[in-house]
PyMOL Python script that loads the backbone (N, CA, C, O; Angstrom):
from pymol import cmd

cmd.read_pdbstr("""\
ATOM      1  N   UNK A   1       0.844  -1.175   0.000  1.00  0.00           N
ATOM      2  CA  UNK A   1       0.000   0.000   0.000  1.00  0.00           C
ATOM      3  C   UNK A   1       0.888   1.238   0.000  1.00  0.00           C
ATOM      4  O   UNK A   1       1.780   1.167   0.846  1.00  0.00           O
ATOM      5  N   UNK A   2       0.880   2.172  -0.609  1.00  0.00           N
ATOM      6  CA  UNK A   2       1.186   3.613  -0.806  1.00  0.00           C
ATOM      7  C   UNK A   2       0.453   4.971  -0.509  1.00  0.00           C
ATOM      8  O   UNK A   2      -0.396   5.553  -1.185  1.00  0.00           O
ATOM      9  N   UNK A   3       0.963   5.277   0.571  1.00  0.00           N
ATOM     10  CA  UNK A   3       0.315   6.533   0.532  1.00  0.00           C
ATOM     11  C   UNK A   3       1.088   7.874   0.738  1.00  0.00           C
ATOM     12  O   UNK A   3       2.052   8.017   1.490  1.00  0.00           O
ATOM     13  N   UNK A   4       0.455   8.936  -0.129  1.00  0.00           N
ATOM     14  CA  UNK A   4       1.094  10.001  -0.608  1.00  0.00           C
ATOM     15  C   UNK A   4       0.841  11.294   0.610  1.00  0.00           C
ATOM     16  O   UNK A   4      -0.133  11.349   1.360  1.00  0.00           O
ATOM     17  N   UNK A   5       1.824  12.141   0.574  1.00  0.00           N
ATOM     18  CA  UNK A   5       2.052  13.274   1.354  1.00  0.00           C
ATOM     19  C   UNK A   5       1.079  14.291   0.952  1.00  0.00           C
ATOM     20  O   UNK A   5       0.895  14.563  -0.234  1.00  0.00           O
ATOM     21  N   UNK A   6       0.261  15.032   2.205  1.00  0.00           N
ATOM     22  CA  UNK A   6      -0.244  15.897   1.443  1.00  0.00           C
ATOM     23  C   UNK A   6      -0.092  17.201   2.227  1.00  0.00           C
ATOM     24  O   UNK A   6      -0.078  17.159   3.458  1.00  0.00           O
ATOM     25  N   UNK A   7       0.005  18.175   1.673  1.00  0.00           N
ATOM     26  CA  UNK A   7       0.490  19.386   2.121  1.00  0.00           C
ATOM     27  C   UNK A   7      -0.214  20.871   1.642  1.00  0.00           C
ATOM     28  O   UNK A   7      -0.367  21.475   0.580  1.00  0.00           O
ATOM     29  N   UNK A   8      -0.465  21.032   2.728  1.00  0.00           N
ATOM     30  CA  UNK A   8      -1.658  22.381   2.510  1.00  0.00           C
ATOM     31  C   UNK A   8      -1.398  23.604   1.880  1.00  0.00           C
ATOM     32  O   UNK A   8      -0.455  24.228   2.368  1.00  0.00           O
ATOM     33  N   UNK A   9      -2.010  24.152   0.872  1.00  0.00           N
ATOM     34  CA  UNK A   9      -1.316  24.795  -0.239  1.00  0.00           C
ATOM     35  C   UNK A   9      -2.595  26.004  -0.263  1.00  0.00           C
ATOM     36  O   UNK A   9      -3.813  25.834  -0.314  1.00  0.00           O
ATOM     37  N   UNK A  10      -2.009  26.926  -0.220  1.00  0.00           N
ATOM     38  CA  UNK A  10      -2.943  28.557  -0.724  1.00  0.00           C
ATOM     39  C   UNK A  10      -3.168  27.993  -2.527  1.00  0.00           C
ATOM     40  O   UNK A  10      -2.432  27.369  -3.292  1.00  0.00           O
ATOM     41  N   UNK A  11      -4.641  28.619  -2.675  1.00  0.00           N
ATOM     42  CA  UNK A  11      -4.758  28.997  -4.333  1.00  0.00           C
ATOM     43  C   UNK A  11      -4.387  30.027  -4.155  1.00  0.00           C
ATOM     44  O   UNK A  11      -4.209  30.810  -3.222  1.00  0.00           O
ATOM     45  N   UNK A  12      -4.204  29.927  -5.854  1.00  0.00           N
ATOM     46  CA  UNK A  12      -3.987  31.442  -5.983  1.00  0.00           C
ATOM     47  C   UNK A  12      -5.064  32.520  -6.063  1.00  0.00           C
ATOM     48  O   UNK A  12      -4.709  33.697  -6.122  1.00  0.00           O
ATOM     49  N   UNK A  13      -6.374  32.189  -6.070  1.00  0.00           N
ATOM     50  CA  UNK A  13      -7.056  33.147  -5.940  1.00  0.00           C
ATOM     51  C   UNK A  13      -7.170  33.708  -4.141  1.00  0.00           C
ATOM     52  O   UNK A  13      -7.516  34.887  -4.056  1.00  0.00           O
ATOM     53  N   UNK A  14      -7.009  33.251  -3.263  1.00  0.00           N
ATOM     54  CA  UNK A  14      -6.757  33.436  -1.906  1.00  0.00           C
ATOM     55  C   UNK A  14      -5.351  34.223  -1.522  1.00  0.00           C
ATOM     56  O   UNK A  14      -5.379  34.902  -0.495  1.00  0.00           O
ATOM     57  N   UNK A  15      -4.542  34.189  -2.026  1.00  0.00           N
ATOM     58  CA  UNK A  15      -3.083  34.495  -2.178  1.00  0.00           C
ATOM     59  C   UNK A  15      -2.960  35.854  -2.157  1.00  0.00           C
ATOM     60  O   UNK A  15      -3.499  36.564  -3.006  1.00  0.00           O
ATOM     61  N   UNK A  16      -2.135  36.383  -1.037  1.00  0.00           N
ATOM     62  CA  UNK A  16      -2.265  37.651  -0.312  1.00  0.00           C
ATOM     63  C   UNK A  16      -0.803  38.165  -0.432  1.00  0.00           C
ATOM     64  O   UNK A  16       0.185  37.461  -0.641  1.00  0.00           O
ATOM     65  N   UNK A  17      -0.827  39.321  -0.287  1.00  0.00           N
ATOM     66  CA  UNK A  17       0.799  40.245  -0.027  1.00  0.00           C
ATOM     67  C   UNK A  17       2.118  39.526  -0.951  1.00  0.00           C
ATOM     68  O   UNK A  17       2.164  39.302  -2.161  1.00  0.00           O
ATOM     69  N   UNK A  18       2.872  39.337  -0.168  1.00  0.00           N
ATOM     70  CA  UNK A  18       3.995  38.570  -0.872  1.00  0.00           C
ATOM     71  C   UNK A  18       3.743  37.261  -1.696  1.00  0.00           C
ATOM     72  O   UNK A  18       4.466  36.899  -2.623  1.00  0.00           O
ATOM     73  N   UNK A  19       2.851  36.725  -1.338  1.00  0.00           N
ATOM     74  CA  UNK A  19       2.419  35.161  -2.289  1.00  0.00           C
ATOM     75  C   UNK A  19       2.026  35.349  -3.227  1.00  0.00           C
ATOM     76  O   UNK A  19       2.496  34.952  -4.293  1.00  0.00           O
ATOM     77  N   UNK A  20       0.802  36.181  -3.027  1.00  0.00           N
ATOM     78  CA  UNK A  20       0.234  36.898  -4.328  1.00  0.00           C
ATOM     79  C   UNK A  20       1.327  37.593  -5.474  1.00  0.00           C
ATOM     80  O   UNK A  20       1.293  37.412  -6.691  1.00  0.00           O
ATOM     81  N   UNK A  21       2.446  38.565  -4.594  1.00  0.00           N
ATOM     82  CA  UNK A  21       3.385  38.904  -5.934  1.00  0.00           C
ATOM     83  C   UNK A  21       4.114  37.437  -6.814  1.00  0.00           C
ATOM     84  O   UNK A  21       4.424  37.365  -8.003  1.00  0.00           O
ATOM     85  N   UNK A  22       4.202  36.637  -5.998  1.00  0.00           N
ATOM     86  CA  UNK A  22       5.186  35.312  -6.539  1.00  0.00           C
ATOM     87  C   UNK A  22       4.252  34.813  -7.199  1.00  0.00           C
ATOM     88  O   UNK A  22       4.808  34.499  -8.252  1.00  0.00           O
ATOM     89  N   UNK A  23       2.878  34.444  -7.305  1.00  0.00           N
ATOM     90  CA  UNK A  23       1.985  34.132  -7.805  1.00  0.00           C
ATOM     91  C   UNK A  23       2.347  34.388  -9.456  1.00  0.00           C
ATOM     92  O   UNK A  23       2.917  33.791 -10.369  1.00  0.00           O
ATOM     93  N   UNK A  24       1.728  35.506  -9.254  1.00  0.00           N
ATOM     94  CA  UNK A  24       1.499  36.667  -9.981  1.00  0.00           C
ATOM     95  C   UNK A  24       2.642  36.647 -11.224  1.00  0.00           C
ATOM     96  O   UNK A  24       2.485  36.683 -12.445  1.00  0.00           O
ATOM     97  N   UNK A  25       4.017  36.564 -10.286  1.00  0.00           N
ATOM     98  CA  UNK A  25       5.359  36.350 -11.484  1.00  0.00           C
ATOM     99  C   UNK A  25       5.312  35.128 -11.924  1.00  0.00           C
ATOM    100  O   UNK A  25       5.700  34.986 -13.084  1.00  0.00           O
ATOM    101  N   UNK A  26       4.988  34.273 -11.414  1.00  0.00           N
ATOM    102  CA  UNK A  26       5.669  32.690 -11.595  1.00  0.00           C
ATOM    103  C   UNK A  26       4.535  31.462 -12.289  1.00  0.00           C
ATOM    104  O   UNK A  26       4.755  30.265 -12.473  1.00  0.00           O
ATOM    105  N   UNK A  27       3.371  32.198 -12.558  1.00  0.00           N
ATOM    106  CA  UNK A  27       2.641  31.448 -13.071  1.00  0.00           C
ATOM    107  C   UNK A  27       2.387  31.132 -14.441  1.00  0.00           C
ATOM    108  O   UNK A  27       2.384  32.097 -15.205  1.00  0.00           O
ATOM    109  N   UNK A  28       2.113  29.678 -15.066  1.00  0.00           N
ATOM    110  CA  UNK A  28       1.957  29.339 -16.116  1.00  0.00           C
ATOM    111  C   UNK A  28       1.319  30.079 -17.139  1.00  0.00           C
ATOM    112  O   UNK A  28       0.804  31.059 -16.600  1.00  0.00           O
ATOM    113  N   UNK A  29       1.089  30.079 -18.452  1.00  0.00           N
ATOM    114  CA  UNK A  29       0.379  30.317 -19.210  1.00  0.00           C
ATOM    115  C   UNK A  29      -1.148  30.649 -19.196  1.00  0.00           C
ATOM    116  O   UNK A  29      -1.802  31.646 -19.502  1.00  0.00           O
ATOM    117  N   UNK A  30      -1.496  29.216 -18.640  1.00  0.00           N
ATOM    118  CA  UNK A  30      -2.510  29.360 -18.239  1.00  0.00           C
ATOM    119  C   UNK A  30      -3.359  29.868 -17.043  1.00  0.00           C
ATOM    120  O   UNK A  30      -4.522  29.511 -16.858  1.00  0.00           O
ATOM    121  N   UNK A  31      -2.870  30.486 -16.473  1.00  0.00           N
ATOM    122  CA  UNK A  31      -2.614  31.418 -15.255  1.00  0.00           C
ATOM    123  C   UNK A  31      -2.889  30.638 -13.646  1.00  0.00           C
ATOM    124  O   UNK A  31      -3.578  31.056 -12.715  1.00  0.00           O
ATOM    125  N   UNK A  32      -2.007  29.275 -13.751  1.00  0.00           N
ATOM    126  CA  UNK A  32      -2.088  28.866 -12.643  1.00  0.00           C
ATOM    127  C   UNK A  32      -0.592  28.394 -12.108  1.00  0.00           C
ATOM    128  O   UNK A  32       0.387  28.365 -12.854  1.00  0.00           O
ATOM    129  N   UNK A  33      -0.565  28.098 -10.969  1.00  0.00           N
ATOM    130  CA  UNK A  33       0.862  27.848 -10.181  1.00  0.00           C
ATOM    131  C   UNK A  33       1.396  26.590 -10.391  1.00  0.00           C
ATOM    132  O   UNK A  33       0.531  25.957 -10.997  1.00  0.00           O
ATOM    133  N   UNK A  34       2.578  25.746 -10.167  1.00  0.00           N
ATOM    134  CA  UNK A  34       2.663  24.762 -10.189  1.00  0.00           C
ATOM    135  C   UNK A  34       2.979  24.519  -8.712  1.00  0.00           C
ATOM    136  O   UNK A  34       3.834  25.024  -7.984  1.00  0.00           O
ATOM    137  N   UNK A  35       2.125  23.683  -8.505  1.00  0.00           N
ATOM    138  CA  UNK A  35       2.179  22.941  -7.423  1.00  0.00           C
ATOM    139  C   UNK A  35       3.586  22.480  -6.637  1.00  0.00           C
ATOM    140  O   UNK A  35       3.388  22.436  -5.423  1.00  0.00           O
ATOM    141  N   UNK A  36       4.869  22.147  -6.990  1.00  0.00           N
ATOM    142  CA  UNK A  36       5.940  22.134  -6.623  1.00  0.00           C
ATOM    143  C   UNK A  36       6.427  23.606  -6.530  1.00  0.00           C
ATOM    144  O   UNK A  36       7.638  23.770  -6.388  1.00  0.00           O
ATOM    145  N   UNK A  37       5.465  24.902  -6.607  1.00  0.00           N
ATOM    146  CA  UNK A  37       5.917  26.078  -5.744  1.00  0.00           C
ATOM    147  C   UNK A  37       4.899  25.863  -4.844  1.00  0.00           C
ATOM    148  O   UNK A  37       5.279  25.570  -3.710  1.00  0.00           O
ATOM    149  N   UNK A  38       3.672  25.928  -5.035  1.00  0.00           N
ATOM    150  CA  UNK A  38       2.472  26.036  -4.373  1.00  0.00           C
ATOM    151  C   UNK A  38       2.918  25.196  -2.980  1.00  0.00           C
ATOM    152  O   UNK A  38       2.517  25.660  -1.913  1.00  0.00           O
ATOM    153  N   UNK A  39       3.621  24.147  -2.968  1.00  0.00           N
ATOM    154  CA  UNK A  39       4.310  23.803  -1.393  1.00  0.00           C
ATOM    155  C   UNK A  39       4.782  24.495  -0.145  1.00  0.00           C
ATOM    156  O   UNK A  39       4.934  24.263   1.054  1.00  0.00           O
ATOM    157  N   UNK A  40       4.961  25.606  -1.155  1.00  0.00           N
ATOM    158  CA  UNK A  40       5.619  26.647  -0.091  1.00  0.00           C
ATOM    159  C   UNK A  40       4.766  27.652   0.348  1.00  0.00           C
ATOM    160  O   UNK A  40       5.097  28.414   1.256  1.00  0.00           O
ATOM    161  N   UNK A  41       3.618  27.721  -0.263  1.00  0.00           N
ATOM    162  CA  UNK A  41       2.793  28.795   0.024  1.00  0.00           C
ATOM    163  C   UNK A  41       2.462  29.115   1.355  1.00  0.00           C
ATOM    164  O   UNK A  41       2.620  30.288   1.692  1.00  0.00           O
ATOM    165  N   UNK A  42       2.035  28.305   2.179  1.00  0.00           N
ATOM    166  CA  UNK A  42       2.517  28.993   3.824  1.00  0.00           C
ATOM    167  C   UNK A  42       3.904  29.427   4.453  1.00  0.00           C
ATOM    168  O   UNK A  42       4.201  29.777   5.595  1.00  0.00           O
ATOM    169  N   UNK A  43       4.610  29.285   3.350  1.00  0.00           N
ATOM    170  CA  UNK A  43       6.187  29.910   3.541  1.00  0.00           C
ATOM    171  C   UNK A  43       6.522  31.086   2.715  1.00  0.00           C
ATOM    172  O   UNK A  43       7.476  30.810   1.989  1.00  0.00           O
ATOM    173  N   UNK A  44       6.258  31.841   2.612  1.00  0.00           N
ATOM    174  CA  UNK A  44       6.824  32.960   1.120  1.00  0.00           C
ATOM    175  C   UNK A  44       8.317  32.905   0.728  1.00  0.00           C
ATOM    176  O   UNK A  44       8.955  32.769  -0.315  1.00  0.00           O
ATOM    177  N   UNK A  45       8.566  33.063   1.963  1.00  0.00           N
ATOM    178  CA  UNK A  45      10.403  32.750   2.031  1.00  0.00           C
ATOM    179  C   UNK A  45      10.910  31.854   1.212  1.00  0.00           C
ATOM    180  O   UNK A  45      11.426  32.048   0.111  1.00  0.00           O
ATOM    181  N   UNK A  46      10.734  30.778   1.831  1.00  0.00           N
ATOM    182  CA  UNK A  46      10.777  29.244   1.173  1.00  0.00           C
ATOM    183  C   UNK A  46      10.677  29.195  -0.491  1.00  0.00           C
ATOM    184  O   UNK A  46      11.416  28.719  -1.354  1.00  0.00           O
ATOM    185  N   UNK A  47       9.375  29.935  -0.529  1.00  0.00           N
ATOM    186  CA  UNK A  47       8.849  29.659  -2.100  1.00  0.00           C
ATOM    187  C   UNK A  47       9.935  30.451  -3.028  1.00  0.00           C
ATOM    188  O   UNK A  47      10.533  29.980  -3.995  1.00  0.00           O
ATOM    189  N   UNK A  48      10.034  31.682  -2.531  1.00  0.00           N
ATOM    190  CA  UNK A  48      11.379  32.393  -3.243  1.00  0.00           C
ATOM    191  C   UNK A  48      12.504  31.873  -3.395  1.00  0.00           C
ATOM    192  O   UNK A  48      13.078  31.883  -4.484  1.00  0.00           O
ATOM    193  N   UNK A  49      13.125  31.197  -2.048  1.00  0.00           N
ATOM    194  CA  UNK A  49      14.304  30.460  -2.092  1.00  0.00           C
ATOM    195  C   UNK A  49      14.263  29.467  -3.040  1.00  0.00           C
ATOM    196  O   UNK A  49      15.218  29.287  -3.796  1.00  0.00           O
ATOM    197  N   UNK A  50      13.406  28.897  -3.076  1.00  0.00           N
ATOM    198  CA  UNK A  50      13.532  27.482  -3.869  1.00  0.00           C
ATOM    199  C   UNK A  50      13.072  27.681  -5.080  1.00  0.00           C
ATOM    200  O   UNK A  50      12.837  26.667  -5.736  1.00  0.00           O
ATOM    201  N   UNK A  51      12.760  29.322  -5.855  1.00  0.00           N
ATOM    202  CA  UNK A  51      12.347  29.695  -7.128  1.00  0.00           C
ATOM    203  C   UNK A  51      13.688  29.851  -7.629  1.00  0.00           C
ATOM    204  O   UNK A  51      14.032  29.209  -8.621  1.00  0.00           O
ATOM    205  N   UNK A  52      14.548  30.704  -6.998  1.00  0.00           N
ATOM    206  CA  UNK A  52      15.812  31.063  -6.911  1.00  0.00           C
ATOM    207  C   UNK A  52      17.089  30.160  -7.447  1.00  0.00           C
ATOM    208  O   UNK A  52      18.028  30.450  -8.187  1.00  0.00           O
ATOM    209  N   UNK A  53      16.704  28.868  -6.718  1.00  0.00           N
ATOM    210  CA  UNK A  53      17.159  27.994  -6.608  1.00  0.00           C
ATOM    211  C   UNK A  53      17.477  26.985  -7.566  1.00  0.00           C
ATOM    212  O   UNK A  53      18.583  26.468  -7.721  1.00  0.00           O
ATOM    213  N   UNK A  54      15.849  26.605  -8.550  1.00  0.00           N
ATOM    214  CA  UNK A  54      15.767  26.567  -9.543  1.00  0.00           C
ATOM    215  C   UNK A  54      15.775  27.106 -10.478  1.00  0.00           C
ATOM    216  O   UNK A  54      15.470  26.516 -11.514  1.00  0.00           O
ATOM    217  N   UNK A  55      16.164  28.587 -10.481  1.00  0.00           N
ATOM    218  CA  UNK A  55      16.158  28.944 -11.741  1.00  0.00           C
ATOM    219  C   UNK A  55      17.835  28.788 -11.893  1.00  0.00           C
ATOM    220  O   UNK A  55      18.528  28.416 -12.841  1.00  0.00           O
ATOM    221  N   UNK A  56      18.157  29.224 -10.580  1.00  0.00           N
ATOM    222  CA  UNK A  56      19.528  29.115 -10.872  1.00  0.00           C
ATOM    223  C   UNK A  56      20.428  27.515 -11.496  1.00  0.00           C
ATOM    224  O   UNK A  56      21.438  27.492 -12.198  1.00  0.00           O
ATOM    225  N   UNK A  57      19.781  26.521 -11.045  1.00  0.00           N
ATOM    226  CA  UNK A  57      20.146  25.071 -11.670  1.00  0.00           C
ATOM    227  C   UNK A  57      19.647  24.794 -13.106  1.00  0.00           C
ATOM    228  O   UNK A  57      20.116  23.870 -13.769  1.00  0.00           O
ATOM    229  N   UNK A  58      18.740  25.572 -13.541  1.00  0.00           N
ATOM    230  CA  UNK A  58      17.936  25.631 -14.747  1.00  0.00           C
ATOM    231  C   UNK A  58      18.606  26.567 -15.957  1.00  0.00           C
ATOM    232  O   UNK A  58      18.829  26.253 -17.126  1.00  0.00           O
ATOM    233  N   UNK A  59      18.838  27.767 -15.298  1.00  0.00           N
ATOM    234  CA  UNK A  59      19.192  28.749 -16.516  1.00  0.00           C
ATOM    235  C   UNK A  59      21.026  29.474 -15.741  1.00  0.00           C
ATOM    236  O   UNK A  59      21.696  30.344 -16.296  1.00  0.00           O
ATOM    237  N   UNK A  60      21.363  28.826 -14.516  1.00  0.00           N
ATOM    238  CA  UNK A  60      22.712  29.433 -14.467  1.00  0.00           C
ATOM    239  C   UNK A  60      23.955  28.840 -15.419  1.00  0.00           C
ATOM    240  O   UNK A  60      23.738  27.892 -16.174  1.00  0.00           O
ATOM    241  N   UNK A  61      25.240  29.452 -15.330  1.00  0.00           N
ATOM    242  CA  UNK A  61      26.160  28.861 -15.595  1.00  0.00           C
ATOM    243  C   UNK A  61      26.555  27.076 -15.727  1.00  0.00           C
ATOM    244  O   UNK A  61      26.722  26.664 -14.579  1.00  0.00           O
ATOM    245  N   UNK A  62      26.660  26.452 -16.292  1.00  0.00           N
ATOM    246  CA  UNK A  62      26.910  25.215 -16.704  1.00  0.00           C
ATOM    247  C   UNK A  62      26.883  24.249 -17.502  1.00  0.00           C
ATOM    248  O   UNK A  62      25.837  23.805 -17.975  1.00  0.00           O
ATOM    249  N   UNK A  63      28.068  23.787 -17.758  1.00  0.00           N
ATOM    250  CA  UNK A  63      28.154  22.963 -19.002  1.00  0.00           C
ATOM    251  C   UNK A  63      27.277  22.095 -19.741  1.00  0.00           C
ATOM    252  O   UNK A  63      27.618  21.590 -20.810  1.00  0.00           O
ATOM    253  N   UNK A  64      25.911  21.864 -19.084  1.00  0.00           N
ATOM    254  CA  UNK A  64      25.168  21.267 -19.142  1.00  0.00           C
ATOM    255  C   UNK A  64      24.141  22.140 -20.530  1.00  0.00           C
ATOM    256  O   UNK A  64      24.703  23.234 -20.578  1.00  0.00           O
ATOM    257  N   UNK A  65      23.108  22.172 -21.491  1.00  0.00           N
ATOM    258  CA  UNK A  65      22.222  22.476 -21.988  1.00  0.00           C
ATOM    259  C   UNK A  65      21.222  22.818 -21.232  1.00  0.00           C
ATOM    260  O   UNK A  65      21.020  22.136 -20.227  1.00  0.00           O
ATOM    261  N   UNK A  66      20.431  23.851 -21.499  1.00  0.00           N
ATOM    262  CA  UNK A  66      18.918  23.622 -20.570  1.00  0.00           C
ATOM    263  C   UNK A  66      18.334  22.562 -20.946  1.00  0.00           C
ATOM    264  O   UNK A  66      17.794  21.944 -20.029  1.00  0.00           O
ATOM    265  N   UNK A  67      18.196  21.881 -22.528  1.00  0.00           N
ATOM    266  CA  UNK A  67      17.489  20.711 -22.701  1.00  0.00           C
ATOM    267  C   UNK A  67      18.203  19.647 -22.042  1.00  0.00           C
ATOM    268  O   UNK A  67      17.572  18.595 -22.147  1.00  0.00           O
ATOM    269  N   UNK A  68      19.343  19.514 -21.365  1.00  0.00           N
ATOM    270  CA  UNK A  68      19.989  18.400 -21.140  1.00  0.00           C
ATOM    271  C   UNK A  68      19.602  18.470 -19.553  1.00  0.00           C
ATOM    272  O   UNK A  68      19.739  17.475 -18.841  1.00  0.00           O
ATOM    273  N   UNK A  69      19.083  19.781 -19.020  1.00  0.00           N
ATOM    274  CA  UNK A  69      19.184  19.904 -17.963  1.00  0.00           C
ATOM    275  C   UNK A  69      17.535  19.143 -17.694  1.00  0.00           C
ATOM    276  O   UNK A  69      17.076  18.367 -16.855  1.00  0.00           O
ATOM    277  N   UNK A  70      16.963  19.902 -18.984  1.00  0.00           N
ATOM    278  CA  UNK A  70      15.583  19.311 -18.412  1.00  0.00           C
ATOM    279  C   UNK A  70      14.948  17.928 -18.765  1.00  0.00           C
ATOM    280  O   UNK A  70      13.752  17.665 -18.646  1.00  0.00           O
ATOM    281  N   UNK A  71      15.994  17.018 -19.249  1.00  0.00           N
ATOM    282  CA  UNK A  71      15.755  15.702 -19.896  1.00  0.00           C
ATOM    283  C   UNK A  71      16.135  15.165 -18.043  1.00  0.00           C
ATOM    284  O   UNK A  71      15.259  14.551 -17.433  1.00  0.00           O
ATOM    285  N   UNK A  72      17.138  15.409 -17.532  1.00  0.00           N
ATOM    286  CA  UNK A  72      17.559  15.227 -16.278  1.00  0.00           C
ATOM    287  C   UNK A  72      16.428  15.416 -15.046  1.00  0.00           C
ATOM    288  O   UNK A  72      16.224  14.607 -14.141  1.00  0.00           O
ATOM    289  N   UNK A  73      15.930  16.359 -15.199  1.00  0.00           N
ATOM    290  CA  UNK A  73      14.535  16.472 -14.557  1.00  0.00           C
ATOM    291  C   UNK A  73      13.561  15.806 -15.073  1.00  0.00           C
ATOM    292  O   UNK A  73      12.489  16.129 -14.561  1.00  0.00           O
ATOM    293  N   UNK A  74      13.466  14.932 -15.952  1.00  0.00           N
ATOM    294  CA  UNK A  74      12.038  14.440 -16.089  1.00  0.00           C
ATOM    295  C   UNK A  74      12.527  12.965 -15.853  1.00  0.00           C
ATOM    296  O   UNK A  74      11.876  12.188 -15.156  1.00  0.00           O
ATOM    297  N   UNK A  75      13.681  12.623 -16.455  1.00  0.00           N
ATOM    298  CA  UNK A  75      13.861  11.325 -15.710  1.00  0.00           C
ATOM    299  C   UNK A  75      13.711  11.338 -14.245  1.00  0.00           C
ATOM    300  O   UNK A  75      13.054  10.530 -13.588  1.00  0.00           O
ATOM    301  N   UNK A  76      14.421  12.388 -13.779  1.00  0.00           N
ATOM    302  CA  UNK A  76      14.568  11.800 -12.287  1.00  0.00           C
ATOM    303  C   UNK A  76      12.844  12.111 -11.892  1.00  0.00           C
ATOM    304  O   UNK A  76      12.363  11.150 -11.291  1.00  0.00           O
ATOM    305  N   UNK A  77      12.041  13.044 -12.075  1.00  0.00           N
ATOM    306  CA  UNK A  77      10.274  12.821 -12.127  1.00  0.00           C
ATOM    307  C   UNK A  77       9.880  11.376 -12.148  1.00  0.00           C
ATOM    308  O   UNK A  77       9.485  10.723 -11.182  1.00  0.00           O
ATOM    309  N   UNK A  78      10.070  10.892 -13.605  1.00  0.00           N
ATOM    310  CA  UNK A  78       9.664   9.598 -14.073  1.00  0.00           C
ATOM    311  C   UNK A  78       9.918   8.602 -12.998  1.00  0.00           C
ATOM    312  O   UNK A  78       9.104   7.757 -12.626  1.00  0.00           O
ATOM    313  N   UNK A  79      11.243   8.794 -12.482  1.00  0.00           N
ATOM    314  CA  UNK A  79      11.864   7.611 -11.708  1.00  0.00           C
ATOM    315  C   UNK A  79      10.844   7.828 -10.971  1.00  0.00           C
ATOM    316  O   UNK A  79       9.884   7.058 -10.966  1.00  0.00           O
ATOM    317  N   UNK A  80      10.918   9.118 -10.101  1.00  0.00           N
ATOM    318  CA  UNK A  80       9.880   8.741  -8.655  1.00  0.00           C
ATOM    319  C   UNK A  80       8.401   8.680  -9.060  1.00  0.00           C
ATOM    320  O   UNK A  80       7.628   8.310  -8.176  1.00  0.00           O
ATOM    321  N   UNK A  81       7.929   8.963 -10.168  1.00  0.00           N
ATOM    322  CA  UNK A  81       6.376   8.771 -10.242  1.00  0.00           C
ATOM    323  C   UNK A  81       5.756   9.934 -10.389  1.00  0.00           C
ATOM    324  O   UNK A  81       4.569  10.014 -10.709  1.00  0.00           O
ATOM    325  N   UNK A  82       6.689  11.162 -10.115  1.00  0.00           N
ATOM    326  CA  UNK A  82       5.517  12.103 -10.044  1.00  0.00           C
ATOM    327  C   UNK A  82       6.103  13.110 -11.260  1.00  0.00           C
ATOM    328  O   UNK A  82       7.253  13.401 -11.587  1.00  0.00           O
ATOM    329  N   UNK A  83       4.453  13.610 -11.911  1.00  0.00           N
ATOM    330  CA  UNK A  83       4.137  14.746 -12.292  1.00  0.00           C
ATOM    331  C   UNK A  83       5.256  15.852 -12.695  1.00  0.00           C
ATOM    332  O   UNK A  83       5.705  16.535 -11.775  1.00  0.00           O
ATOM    333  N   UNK A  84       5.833  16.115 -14.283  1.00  0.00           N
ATOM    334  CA  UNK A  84       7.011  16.868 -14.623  1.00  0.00           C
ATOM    335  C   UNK A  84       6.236  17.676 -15.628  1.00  0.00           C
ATOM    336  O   UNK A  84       6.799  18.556 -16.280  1.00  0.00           O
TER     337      UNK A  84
END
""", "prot")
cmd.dss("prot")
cmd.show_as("cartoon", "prot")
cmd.util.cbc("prot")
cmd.orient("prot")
């Protein structure tokens, strides 16, 4: 049996002061959040840090491609099962 973590997440239509600005920057096309920020949403801090974080492993300095970077992220997704 498997059971999954669940973790209480602001929408974004509820999304106030600082969440609301990160919201606001960081959302899809279709004007919603992805849920691997939306984790942090009772943290604002957090959510920045770890936007930061990724962008910086995503689009900083390194020998790597962004497509190579993001073939790397979906395997390691795939591996664990979840959602890329």
């Amino acid at each position: 049996m498997s059971s999954k973590a669940w973790i209480d997440m602001i929408a974004e239509a509820d999304a106030q002061g600082e969440l609301a600005e990160y919201y606001q920057q960081w959302h899809r096309p279709d004007g919603r959040v992805d849920n691997i920020l939306r984790i942090h949403s009772l943290n604002p801090p957090s959510l920045r840090g770890h936007y930061d974080f990724y962008r910086h492993l995503m689009r900083g300095s390194s020998e790597l491609t962004r497509a190579q970077r993001e073939m790397i992220a979906v395997t390691v997704s795939a591996a664990n099962q979840c959602h890329y």
